[in-house]
N, C-alpha and C positions, 0 to 999 in steps of 0.2 A: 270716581263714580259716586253719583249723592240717588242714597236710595232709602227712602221710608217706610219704614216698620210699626210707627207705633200707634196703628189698628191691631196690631196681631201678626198672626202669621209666625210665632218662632217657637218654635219643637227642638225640642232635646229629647235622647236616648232613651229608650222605655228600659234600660238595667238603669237607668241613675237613680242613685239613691239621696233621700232629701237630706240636704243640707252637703251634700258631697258639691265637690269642686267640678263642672262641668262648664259645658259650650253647650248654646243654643245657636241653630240653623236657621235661617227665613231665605226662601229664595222668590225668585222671578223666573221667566224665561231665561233673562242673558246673567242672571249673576245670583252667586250665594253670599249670604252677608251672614258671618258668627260672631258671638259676642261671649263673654264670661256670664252665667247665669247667675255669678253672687254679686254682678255689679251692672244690672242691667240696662243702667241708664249710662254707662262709660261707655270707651270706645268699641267702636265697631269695623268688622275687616270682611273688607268684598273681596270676591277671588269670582272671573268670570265662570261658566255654569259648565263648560269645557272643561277646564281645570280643575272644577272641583269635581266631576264627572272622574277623570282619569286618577286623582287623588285615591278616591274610594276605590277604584278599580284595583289599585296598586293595593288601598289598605285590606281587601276583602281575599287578595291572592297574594297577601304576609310578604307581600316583596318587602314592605318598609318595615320590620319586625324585625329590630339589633339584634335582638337579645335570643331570636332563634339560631339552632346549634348549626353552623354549615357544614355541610359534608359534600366533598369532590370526590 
């Protein structure tokens, strides 16, 4: 999927701090496109808006969190 960005449109994290190593977001309706914020004119990776919808779901309820202790 060929999708253009560069009007604008890509936000990163309000904890990021400058000069830190992040990802910037830009979406549409059907897709999010992230890229490395220290190389902004490199590549860039679309994931459609479903996907990355269920992604954040997963990250916001620490299911994808290794490094939390499990307990059974």
């Amino acid at each position: 999927m060929s999708v253009c960005f560069a009007g604008g449109g890509w936000r990163k994290a309000a904890r990021s701090v400058n000069g830190g190593s992040c990802v910037e977001v830009a979406s549409t309706r059907t897709a999010v496109v992230v890229r490395d914020s220290v190389d902004p004119a490199g590549p860039a990776v679309s994931y459609p808006a479903r996907s990355w919808r269920a992604f954040l779901t997963q990250a916001k309820a620490g299911t994808l969190d290794t490094r939390r202790e499990h307990r059974h």
